[in-house]
C-alpha positions, 0 to 999 in steps of 0.5 A, a space after each residue: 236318166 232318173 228325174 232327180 238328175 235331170 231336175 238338176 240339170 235343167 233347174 227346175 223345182 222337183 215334185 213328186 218321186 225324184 227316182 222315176 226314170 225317163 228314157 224318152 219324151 213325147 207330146 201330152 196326148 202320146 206319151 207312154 209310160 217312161 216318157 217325159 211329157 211338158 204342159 206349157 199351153 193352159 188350153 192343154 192342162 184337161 190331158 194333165 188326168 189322162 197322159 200316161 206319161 212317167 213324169 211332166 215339166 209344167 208351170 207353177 199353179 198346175 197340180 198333177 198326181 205326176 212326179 213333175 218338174 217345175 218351170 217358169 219356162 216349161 218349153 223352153 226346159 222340155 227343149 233343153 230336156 229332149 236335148 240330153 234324153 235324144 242327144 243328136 249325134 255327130 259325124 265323124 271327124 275327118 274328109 270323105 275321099 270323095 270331097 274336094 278341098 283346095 290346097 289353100 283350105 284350112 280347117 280346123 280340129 275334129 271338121 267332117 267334111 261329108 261326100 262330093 263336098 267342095 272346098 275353094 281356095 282359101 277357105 278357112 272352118 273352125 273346129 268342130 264344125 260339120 259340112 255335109 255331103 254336095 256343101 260347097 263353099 267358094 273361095 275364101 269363105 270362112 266358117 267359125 267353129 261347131 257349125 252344122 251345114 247340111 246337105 246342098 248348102 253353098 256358101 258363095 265367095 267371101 261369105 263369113 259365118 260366125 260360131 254354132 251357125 245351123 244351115 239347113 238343107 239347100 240354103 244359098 247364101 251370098 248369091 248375087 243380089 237382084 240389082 239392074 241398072 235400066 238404060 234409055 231404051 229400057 235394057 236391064 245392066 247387072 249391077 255387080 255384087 261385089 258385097 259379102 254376107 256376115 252371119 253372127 253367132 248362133 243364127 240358124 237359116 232354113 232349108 231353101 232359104 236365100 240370103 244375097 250378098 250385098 252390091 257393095 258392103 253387107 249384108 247381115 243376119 245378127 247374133 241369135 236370129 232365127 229363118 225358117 224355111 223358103 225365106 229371101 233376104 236381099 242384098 244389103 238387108 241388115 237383121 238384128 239380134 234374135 229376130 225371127 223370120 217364118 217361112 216364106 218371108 221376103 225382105 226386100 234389098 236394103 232394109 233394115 229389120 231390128 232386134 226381136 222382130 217377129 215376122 210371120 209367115 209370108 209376110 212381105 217388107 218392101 225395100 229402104 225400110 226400117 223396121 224397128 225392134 220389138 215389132 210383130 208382123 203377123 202371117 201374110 202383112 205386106 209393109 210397104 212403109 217403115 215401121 216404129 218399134 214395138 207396134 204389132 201390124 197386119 195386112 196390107 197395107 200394114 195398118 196396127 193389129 187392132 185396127 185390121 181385125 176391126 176393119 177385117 171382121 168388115 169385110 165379109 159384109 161389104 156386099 150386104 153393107 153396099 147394098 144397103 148404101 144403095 137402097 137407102 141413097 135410091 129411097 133419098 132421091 125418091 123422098 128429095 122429088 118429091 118434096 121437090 115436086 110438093 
């Protein structure tokens, strides 16, 4: 594609010879003639002299002898350019002989269903949508249309999906919720989990990753959201819009998460919270309390961003600080005998 096009196509203000042709793309220091490369991070902009890329997607304020496109959002486009220069194939339409489909089922126009999956009673998937080998989807789930659910994914009973739902590798969504009811003796009773799970539009879910029905009515991923990989979600959770959960996050049961919160990597949310929109968690913050919207939080227990780098910059002097306290209140009993003796 030549770079006038994809100027076009993606917006962007063009720079610089709109012929060249690119037919690949690659990152700023591996970059080959033909490729198309993105500065988005400054920290960066020293490889702007030496990438041998044909062309580049920057920010305004950046100068380079490249033909180049101009973004406000250069990742952003470059991710929109890797999708038209490597655009991802589709399998074809139709079921693999192998795969087992209920009578009852319904799909809709041009579905794959891959090898050795399974359809339950019921089940409906929307047109366009792709469900890969060993998929299983119990009875009466229901999938919208151009969904993509990969290898080892299962879908428990009356699971909903909305519409371009991505599921990555293994994931498991509506396995029962973790809810025991303890007697007088100390004995554990399964609560049943008779809720669902509802997945909006355009959420894609990580490999491994485990979202648990709800006990009674639902639990909920919002419109837009985002899980990465080995995330737990229990039952009953609510997750707003466009959302991001990194890898290893685990909400606790019946909280509920805002729109455009970001949780870091491993970070820890306890249960009947809430957690408000715009909030940022960064890696490894347990929250054992709710927090309020728009506040940046850290370590555990949750304490606001600055505060926690102030008080963790502390922490590797604590021996030496503790030391100190003790020499300076040894040397005050000292001087108190003896102006007491005096």
């Amino acid at each position: 594609m030549i770079l006038r096009e994809l100027a076009e196509r993606l917006g962007c203000a063009l720079r610089g010879d709109g012929d060249v042709e690119v037919r690949g793309v690659a990152g700023i220091e591996e970059a080959l003639p033909g490729d198309l490369t993105f500065l988005a991070n400054p920290r960066y902009a020293h490889h702007l002299a030496t990438t041998r890329a044909s062309a580049i997607i920057l920010p305004p304020g950046h100068e380079t002898p490249l033909p180049s496109l101009v973004s406000d959002n250069p990742y952003l486009s470059f991710a929109r350019a890797v999708g038209l220069l490597r655009p991802q194939g589709r399998p074809p339409s139709g079921v693999h002989a192998t795969a087992e489909v209920d009578p009852s089922a319904r799909l809709g126009p041009d579905v794959h269903v891959g090898a050795r999956a399974v359809l339950g009673p019921r089940v409906r998937v929307g047109a366009r949508t792709a469900l890969h080998p060993h998929v299983v989807l119990y009875e009466d789930v229901e999938i919208g249309e151009d969904c993509v659910l990969h290898s080892g994914v299962q879908v428990r009973e009356r699971c909903r999906l909305g519409n371009r739902v991505v599921v990555q590798n293994g994931a498991v969504i509506g396995a029962d919720g973790f809810g025991f009811a303890r007697d007088a003796e100390g004995r554990y009773h399964k609560f049943p989990q008779v809720g669902t799970v509802v997945i909006e539009d355009d959420v894609e879910i990580g490999a491994l990753t485990a979202i648990d029905r709800a006990a009674l009515g639902e639990t909920r991923i919002g419109r837009g959201t985002k899980l990465d990989n080995l995330v737990q979600i229990g039952h009953s959770v609510r997750v707003g819009e466009d959302t991001v959960l990194a890898g290893q996050v685990g909400v606790a049961g019946s909280s509920q998460i805002g729109s455009r919160v970001t949780l870091a990597g491993q970070v820890g949310v306890a249960g009947h919270l809430t957690i408000g929109d715009g909030v940022v968690a960064t890696a490894q913050t347990g929250i054992p309390n709710s927090v309020d919207p728009c506040t940046v939080v850290s370590g555990y227990p949750a304490i606001e961003n600055r505060a926690w780098l102030k008080a963790s910059a502390v922490f590797p002097k604590l021996p030496e600080l503790q030391r100190r306290v003790r020499e300076l209140e040894r040397r005050l009993e000292s001087l108190l005998e003896r102006v007491g003796g005096g």
